[in-house]
mmCIF file of the N, C-alpha and C atoms, coordinates in Angstrom:
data_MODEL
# 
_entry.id   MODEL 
# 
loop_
_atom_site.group_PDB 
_atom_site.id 
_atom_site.type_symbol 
_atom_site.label_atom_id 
_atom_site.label_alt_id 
_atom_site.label_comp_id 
_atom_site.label_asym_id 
_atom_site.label_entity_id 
_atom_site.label_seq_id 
_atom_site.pdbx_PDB_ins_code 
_atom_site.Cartn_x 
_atom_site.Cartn_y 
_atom_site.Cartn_z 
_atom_site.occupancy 
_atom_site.B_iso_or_equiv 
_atom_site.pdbx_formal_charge 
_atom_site.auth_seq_id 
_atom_site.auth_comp_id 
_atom_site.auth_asym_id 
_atom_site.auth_atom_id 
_atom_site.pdbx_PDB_model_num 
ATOM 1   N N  . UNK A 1 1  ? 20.994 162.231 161.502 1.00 0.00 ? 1  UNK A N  1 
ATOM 2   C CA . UNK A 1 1  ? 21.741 161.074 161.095 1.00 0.00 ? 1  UNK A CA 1 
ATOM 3   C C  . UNK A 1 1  ? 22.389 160.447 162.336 1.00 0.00 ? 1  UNK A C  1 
ATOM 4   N N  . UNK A 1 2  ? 22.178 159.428 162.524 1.00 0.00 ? 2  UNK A N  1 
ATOM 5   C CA . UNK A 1 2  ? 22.657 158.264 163.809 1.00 0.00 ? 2  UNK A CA 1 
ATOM 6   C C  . UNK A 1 2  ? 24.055 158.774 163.312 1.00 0.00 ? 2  UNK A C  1 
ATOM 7   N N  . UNK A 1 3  ? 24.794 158.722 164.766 1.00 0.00 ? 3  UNK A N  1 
ATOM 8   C CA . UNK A 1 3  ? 25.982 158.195 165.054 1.00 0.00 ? 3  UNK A CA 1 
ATOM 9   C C  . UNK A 1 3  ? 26.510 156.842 165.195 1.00 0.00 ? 3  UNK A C  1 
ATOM 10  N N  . UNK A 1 4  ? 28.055 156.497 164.162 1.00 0.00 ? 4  UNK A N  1 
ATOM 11  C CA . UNK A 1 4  ? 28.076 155.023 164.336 1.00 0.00 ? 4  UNK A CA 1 
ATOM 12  C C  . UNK A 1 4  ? 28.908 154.922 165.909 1.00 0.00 ? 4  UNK A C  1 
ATOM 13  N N  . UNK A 1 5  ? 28.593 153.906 166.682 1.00 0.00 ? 5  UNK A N  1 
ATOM 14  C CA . UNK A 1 5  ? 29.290 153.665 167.754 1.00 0.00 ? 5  UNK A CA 1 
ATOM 15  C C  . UNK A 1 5  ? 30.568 153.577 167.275 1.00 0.00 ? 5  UNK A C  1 
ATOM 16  N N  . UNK A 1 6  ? 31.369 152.358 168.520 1.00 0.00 ? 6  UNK A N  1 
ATOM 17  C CA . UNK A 1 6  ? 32.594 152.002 168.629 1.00 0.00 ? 6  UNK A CA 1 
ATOM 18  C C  . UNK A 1 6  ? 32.719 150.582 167.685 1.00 0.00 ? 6  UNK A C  1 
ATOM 19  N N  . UNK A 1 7  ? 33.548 150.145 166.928 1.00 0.00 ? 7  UNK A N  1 
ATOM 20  C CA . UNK A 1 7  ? 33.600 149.056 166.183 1.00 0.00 ? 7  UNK A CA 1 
ATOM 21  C C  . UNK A 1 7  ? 33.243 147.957 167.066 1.00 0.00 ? 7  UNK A C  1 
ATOM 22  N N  . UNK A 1 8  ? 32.469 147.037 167.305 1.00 0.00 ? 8  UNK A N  1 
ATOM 23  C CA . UNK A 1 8  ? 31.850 145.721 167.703 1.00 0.00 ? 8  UNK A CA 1 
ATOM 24  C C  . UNK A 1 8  ? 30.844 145.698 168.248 1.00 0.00 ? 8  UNK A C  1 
ATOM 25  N N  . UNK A 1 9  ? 30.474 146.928 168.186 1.00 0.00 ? 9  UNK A N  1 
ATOM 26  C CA . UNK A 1 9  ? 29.024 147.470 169.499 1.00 0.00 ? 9  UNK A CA 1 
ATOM 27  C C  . UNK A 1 9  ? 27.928 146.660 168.402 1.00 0.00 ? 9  UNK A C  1 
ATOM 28  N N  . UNK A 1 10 ? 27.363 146.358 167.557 1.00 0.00 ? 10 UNK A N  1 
ATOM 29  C CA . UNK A 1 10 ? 26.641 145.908 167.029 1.00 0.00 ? 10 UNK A CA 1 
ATOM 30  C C  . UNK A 1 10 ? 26.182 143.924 167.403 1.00 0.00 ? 10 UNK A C  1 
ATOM 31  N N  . UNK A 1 11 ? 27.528 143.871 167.140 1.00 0.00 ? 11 UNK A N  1 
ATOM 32  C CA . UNK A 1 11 ? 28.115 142.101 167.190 1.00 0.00 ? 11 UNK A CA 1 
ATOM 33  C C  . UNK A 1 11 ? 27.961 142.092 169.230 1.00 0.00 ? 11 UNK A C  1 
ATOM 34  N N  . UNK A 1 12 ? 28.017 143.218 169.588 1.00 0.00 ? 12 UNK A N  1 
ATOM 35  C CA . UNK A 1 12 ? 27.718 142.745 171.209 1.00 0.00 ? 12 UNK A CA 1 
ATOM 36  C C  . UNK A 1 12 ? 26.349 142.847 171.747 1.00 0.00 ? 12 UNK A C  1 
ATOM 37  N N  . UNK A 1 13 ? 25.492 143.448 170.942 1.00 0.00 ? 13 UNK A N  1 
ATOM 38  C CA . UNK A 1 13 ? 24.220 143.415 171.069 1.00 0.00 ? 13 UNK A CA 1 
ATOM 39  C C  . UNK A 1 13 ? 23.584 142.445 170.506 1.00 0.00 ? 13 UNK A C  1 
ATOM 40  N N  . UNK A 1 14 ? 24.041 141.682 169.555 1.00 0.00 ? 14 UNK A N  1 
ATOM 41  C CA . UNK A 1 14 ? 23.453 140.333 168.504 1.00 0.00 ? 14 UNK A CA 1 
ATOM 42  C C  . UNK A 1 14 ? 23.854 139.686 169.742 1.00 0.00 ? 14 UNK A C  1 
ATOM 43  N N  . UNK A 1 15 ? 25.378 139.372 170.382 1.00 0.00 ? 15 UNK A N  1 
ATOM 44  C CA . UNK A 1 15 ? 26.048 138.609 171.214 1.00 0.00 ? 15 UNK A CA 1 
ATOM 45  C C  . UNK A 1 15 ? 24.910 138.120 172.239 1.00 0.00 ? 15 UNK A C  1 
ATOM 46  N N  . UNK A 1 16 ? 24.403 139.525 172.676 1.00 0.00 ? 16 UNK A N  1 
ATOM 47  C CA . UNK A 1 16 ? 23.554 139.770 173.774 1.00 0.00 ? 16 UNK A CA 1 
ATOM 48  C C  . UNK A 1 16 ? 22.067 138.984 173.614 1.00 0.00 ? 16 UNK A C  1 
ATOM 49  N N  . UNK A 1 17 ? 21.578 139.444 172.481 1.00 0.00 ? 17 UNK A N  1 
ATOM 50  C CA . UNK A 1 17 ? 20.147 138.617 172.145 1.00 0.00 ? 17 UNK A CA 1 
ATOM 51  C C  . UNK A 1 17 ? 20.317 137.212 172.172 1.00 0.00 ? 17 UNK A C  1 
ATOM 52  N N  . UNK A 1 18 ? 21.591 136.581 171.278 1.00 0.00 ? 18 UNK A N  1 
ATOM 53  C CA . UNK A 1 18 ? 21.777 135.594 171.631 1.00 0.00 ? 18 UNK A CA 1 
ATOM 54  C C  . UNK A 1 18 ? 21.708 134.477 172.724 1.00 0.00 ? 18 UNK A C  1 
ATOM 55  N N  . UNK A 1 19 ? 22.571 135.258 173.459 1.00 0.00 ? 19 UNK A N  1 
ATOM 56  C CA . UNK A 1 19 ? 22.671 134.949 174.855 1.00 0.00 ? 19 UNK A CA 1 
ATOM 57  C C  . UNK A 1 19 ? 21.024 134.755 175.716 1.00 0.00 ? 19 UNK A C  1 
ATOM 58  N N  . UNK A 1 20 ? 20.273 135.625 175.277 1.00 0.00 ? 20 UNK A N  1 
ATOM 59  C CA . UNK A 1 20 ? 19.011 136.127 176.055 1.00 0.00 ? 20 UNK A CA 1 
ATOM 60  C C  . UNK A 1 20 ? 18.123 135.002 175.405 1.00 0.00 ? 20 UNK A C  1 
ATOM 61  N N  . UNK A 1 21 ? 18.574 134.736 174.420 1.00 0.00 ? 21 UNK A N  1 
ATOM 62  C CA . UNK A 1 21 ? 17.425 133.434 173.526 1.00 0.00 ? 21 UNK A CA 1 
ATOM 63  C C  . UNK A 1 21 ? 18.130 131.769 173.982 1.00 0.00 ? 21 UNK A C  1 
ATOM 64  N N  . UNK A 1 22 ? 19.383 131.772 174.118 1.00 0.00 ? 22 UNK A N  1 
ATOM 65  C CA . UNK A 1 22 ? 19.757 130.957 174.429 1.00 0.00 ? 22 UNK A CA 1 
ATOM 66  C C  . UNK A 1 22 ? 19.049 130.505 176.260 1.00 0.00 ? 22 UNK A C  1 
ATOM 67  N N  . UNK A 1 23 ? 19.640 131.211 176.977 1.00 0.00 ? 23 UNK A N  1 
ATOM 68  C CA . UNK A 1 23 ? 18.720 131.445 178.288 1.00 0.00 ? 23 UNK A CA 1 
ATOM 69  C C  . UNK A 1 23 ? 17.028 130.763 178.249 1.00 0.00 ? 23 UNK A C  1 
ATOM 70  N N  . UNK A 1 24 ? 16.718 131.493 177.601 1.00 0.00 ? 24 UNK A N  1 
ATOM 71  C CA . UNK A 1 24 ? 14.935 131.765 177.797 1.00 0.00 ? 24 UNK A CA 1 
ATOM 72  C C  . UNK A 1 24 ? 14.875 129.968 177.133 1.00 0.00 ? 24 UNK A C  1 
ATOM 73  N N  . UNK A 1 25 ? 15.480 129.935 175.889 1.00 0.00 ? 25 UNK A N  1 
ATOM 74  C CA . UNK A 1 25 ? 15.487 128.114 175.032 1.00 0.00 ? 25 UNK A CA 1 
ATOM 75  C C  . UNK A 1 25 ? 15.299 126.985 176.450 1.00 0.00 ? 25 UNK A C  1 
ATOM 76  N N  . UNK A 1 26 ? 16.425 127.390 176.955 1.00 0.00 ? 26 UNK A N  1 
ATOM 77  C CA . UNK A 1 26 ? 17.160 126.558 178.026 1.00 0.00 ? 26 UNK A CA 1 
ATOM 78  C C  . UNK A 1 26 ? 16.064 126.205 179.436 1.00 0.00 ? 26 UNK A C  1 
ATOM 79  N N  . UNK A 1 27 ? 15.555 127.663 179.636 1.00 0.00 ? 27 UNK A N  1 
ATOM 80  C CA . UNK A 1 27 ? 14.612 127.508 180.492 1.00 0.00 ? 27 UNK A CA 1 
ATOM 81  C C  . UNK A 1 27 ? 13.266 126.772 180.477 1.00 0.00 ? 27 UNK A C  1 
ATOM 82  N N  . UNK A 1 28 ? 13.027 127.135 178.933 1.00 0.00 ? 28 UNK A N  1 
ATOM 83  C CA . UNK A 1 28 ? 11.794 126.220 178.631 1.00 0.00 ? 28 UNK A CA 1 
ATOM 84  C C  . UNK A 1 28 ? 11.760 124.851 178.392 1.00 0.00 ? 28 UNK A C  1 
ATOM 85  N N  . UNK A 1 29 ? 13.174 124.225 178.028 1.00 0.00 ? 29 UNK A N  1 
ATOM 86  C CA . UNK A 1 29 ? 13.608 123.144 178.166 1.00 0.00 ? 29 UNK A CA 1 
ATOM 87  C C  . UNK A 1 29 ? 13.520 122.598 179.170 1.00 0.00 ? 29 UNK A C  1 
ATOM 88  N N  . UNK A 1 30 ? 14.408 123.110 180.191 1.00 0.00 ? 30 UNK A N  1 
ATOM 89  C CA . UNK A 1 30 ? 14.436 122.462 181.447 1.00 0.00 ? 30 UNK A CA 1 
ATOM 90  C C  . UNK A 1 30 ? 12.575 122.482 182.186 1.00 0.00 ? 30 UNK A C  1 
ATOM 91  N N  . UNK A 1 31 ? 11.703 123.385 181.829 1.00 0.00 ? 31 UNK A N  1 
ATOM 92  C CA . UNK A 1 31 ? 10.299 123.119 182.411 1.00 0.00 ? 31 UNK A CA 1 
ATOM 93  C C  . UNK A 1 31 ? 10.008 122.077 181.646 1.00 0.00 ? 31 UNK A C  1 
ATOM 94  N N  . UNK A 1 32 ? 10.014 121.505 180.826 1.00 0.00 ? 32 UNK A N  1 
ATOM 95  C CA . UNK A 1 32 ? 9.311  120.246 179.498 1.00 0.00 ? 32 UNK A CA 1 
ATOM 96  C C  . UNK A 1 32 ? 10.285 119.438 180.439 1.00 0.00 ? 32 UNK A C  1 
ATOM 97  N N  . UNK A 1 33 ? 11.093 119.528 180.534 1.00 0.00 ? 33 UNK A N  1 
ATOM 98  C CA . UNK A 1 33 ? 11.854 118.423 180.948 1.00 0.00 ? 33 UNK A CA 1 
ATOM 99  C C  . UNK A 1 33 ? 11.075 117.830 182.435 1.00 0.00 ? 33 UNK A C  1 
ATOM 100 N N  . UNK A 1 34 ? 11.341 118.394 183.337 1.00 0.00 ? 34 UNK A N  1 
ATOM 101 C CA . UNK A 1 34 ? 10.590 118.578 184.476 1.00 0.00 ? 34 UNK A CA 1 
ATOM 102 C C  . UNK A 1 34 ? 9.113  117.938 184.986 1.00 0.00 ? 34 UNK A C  1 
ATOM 103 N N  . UNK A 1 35 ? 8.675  118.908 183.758 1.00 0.00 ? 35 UNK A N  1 
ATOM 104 C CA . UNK A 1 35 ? 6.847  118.685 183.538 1.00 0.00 ? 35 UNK A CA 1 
ATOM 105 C C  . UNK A 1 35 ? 7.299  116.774 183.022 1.00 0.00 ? 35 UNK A C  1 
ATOM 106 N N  . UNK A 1 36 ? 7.543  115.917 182.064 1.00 0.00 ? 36 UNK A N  1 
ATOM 107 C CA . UNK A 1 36 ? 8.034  115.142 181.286 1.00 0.00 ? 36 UNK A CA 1 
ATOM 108 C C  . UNK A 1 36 ? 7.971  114.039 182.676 1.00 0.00 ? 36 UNK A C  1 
ATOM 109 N N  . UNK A 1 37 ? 9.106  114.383 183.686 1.00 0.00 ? 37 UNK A N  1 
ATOM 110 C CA . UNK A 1 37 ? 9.417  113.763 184.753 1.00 0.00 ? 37 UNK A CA 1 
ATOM 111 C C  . UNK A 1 37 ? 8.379  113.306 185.267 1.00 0.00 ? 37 UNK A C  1 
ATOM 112 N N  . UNK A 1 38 ? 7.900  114.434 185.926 1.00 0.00 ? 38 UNK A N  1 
ATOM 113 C CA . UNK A 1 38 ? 6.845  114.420 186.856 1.00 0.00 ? 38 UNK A CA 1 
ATOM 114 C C  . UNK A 1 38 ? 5.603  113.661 186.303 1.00 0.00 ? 38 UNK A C  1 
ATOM 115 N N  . UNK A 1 39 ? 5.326  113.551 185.147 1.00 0.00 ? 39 UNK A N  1 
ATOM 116 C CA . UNK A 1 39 ? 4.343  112.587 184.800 1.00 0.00 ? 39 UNK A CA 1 
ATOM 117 C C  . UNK A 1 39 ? 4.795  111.014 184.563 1.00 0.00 ? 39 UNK A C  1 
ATOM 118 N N  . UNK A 1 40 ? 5.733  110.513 184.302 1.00 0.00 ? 40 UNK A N  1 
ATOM 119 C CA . UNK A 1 40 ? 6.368  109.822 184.249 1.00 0.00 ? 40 UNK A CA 1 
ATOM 120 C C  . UNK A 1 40 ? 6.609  109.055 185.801 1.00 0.00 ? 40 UNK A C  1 
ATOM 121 N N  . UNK A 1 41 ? 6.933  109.686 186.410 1.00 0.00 ? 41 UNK A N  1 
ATOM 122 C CA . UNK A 1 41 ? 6.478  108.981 188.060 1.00 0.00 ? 41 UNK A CA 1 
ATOM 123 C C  . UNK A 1 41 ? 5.456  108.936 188.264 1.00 0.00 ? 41 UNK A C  1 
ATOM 124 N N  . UNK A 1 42 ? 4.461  110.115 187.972 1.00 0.00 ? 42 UNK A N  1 
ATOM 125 C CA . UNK A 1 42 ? 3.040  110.024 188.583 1.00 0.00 ? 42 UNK A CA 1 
ATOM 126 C C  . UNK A 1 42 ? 2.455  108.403 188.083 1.00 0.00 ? 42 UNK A C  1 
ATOM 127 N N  . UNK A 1 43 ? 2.774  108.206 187.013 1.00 0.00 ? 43 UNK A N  1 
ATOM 128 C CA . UNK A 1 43 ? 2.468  107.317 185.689 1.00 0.00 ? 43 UNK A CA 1 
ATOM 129 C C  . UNK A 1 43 ? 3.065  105.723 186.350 1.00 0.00 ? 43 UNK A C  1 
ATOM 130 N N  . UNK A 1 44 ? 4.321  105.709 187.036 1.00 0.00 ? 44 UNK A N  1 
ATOM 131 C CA . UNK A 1 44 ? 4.719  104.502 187.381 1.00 0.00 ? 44 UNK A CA 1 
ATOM 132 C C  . UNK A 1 44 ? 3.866  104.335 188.959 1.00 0.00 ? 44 UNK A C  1 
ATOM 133 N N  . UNK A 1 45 ? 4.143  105.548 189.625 1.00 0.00 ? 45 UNK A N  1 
ATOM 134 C CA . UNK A 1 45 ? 3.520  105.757 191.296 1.00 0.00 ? 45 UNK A CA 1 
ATOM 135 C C  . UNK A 1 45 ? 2.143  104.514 190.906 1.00 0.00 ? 45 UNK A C  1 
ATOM 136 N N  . UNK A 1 46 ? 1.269  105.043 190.239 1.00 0.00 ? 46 UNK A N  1 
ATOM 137 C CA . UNK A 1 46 ? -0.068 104.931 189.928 1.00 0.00 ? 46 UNK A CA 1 
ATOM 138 C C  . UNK A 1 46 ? 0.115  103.141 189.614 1.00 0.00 ? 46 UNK A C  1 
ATOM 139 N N  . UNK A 1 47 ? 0.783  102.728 188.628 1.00 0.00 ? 47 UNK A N  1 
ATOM 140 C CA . UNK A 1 47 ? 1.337  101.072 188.487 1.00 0.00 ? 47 UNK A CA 1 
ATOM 141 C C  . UNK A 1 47 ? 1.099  100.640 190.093 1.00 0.00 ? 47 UNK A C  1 
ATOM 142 N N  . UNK A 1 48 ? 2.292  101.024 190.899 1.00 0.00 ? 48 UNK A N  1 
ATOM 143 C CA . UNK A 1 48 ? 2.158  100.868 191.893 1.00 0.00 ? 48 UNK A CA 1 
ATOM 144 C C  . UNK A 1 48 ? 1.293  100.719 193.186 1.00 0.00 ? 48 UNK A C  1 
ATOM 145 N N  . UNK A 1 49 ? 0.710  101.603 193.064 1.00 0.00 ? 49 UNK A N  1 
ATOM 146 C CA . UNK A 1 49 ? -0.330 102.024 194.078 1.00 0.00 ? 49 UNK A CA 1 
ATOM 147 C C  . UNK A 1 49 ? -1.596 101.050 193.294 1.00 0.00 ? 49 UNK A C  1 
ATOM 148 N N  . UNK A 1 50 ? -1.865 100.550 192.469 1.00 0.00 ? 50 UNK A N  1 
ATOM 149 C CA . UNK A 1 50 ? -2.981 99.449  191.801 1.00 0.00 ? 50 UNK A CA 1 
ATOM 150 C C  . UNK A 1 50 ? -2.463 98.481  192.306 1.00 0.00 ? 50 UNK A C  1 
ATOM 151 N N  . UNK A 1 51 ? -0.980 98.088  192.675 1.00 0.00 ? 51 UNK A N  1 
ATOM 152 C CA . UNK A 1 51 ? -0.573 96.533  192.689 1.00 0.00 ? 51 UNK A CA 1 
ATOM 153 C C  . UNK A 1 51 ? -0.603 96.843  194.189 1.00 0.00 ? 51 UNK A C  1 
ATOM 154 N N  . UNK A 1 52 ? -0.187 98.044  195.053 1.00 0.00 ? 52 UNK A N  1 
ATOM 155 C CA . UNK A 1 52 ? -0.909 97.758  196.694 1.00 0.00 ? 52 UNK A CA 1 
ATOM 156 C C  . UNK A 1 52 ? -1.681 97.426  197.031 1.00 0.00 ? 52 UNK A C  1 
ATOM 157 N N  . UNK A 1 53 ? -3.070 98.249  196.478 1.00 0.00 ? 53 UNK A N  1 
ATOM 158 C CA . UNK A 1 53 ? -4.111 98.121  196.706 1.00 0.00 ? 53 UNK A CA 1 
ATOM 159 C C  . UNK A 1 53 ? -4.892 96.516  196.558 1.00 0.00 ? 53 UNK A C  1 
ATOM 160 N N  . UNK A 1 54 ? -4.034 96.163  195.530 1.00 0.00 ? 54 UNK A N  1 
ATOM 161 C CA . UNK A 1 54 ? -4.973 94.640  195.340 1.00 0.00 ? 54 UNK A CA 1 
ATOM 162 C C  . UNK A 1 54 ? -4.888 93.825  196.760 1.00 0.00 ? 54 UNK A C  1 
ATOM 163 N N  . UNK A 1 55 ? -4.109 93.827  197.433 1.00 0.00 ? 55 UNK A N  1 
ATOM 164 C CA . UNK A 1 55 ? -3.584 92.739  198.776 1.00 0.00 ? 55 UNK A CA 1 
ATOM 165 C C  . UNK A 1 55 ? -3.819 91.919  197.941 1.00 0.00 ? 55 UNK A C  1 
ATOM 166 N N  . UNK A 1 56 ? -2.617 91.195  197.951 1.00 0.00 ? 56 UNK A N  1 
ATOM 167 C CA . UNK A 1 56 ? -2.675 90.062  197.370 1.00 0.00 ? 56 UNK A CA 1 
ATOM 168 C C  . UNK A 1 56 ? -2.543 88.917  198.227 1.00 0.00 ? 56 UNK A C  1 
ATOM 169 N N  . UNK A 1 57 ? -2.707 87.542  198.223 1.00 0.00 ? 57 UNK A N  1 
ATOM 170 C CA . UNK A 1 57 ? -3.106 86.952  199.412 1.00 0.00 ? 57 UNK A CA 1 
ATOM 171 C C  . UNK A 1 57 ? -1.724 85.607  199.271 1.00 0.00 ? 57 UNK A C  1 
ATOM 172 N N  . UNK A 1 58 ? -0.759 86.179  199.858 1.00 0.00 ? 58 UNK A N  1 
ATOM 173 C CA . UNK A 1 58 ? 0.359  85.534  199.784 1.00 0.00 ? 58 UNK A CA 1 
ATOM 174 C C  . UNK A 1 58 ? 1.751  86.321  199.089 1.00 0.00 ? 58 UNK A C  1 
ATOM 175 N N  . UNK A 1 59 ? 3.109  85.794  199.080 1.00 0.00 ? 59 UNK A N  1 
ATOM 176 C CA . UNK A 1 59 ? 4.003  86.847  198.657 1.00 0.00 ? 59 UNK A CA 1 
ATOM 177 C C  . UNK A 1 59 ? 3.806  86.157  196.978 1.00 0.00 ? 59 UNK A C  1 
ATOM 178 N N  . UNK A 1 60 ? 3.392  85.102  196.242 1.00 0.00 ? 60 UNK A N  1 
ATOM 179 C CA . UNK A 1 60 ? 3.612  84.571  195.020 1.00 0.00 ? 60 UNK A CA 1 
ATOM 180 C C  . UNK A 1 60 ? 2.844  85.601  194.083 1.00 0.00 ? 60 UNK A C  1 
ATOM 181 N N  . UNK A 1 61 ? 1.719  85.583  194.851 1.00 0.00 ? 61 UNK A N  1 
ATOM 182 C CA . UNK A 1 61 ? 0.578  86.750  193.506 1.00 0.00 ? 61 UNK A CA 1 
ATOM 183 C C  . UNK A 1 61 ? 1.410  88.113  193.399 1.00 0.00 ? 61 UNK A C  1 
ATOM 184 N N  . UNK A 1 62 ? 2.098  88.774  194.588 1.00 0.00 ? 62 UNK A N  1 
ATOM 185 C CA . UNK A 1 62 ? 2.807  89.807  194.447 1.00 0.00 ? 62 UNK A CA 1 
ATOM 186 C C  . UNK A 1 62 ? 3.893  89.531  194.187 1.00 0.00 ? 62 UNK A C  1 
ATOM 187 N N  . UNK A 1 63 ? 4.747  88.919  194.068 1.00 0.00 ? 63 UNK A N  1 
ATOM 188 C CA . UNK A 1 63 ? 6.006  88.476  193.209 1.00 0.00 ? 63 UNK A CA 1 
ATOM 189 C C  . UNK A 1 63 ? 5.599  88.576  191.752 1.00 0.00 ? 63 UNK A C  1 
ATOM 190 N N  . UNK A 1 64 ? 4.272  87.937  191.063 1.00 0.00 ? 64 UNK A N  1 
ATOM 191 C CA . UNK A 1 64 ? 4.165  87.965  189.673 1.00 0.00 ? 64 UNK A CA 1 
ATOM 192 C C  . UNK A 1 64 ? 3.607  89.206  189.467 1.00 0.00 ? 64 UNK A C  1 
ATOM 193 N N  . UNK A 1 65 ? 2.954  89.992  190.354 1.00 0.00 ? 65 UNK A N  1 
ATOM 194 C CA . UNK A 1 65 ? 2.611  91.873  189.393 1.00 0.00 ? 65 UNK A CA 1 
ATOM 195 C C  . UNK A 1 65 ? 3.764  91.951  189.762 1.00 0.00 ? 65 UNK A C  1 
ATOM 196 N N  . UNK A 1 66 ? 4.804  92.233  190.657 1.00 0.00 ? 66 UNK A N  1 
ATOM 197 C CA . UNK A 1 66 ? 6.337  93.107  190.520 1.00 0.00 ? 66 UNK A CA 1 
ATOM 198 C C  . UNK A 1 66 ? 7.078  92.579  189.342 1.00 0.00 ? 66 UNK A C  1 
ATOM 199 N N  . UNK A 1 67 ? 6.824  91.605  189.072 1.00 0.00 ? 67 UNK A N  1 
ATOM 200 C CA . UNK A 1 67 ? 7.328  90.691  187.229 1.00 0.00 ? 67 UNK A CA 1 
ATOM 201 C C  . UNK A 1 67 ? 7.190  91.504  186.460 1.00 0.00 ? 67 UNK A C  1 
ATOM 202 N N  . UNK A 1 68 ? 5.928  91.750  186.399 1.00 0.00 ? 68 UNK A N  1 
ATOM 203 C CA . UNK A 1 68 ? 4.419  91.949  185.259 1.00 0.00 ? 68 UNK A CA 1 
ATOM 204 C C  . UNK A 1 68 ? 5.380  93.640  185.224 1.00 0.00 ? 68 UNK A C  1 
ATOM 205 N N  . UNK A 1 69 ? 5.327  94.245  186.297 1.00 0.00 ? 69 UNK A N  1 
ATOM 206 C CA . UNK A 1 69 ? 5.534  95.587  186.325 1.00 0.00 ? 69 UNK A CA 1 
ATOM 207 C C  . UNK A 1 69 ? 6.617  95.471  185.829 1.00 0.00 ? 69 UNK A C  1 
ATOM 208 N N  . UNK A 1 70 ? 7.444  94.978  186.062 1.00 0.00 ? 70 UNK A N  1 
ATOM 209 C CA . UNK A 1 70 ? 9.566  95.054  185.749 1.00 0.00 ? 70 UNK A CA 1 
ATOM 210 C C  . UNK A 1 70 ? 9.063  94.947  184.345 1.00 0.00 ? 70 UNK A C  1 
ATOM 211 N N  . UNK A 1 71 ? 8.771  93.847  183.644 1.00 0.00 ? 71 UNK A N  1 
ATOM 212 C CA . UNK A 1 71 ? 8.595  93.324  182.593 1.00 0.00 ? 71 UNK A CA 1 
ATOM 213 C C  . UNK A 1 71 ? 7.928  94.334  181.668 1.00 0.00 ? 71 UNK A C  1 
ATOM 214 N N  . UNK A 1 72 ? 6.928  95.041  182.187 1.00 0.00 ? 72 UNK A N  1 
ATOM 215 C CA . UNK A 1 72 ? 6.636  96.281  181.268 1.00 0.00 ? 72 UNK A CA 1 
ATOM 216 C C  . UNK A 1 72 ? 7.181  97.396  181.363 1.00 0.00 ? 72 UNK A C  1 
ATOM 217 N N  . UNK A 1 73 ? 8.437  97.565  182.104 1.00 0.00 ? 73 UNK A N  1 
ATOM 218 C CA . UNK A 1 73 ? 9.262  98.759  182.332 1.00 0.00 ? 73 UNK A CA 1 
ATOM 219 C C  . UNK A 1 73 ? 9.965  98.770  181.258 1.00 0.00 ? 73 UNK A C  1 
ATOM 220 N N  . UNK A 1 74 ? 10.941 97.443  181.449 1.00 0.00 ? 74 UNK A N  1 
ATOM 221 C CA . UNK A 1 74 ? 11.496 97.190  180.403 1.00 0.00 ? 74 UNK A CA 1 
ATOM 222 C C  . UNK A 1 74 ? 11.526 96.835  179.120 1.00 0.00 ? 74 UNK A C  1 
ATOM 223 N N  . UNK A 1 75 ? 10.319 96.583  178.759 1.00 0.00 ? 75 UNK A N  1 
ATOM 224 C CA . UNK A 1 75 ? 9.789  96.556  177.293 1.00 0.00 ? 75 UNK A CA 1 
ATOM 225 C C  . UNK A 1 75 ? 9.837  98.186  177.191 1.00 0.00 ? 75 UNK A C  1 
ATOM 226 N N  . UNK A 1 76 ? 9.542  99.389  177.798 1.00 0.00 ? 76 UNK A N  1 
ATOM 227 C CA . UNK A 1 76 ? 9.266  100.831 177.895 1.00 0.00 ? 76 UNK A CA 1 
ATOM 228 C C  . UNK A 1 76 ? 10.593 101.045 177.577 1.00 0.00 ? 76 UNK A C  1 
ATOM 229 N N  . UNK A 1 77 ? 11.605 100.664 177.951 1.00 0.00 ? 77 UNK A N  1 
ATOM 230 C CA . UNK A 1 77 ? 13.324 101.115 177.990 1.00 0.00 ? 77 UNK A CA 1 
ATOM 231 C C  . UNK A 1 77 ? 13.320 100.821 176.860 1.00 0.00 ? 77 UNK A C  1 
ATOM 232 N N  . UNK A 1 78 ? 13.468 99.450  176.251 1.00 0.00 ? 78 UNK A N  1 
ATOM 233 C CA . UNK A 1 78 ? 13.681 98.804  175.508 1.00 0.00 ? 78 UNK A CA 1 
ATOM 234 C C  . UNK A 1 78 ? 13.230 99.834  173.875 1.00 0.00 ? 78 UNK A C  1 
ATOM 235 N N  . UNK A 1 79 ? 11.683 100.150 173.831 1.00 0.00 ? 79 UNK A N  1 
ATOM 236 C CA . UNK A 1 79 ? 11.356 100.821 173.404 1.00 0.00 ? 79 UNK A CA 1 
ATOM 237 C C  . UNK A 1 79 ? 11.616 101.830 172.963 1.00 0.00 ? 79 UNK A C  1 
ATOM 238 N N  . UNK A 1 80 ? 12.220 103.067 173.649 1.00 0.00 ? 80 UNK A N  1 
ATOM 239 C CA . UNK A 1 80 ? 12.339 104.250 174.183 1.00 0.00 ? 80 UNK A CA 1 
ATOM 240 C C  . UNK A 1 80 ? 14.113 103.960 173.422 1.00 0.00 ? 80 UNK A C  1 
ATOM 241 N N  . UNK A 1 81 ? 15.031 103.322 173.436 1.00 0.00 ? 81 UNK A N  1 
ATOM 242 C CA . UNK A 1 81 ? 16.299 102.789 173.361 1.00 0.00 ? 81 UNK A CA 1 
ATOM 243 C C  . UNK A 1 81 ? 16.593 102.806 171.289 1.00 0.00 ? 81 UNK A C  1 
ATOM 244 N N  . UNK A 1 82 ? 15.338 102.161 171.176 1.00 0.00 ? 82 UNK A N  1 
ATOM 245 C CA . UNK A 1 82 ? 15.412 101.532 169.712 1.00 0.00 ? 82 UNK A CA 1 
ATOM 246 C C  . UNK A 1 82 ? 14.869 103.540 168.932 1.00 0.00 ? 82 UNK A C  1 
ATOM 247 N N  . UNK A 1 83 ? 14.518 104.146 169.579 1.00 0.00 ? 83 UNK A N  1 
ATOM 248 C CA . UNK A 1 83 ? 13.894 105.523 169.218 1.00 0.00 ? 83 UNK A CA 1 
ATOM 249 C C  . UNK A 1 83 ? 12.851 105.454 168.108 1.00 0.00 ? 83 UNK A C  1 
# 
């Protein structure tokens, strides 16, 4: 027959798992989060690097993709805002 411990030893081992699930939650969060990021730049970089590449032949054609780009950022916020 088990011996009962000391009164709370039970509630400090729940305490404990807790703690250990909370942790591990947190960690996998913060990688999604991360991972989330990192595509998310790759995703704008890439916008970018299409509107270099074009040379555009004067500053007006590249004034209207940096528009074009703002303009679909912010429809993305905008978006993203309304949930």
């Amino acid at each position: 027959m088990p011996v009962p411990g000391p009164a709370g030893e039970g509630e400090r081992d729940s305490m404990s798992r807790d703690a250990e699930f909370l942790k591990e939650l947190q960690k996998k969060f913060e990688q999604k989060l991360r991972e989330h990021e990192i595509a998310v730049i790759e995703h704008w970089k890439e916008r970018l690097d299409r509107i270099y590449a074009m040379r555009p032949e004067g500053i007006a054609p590249l004034q209207l993709e940096i528009r074009r780009l703002s303009e679909t950022m912010a429809n993305r916020v905008k978006t993203l805002k309304k949930g």
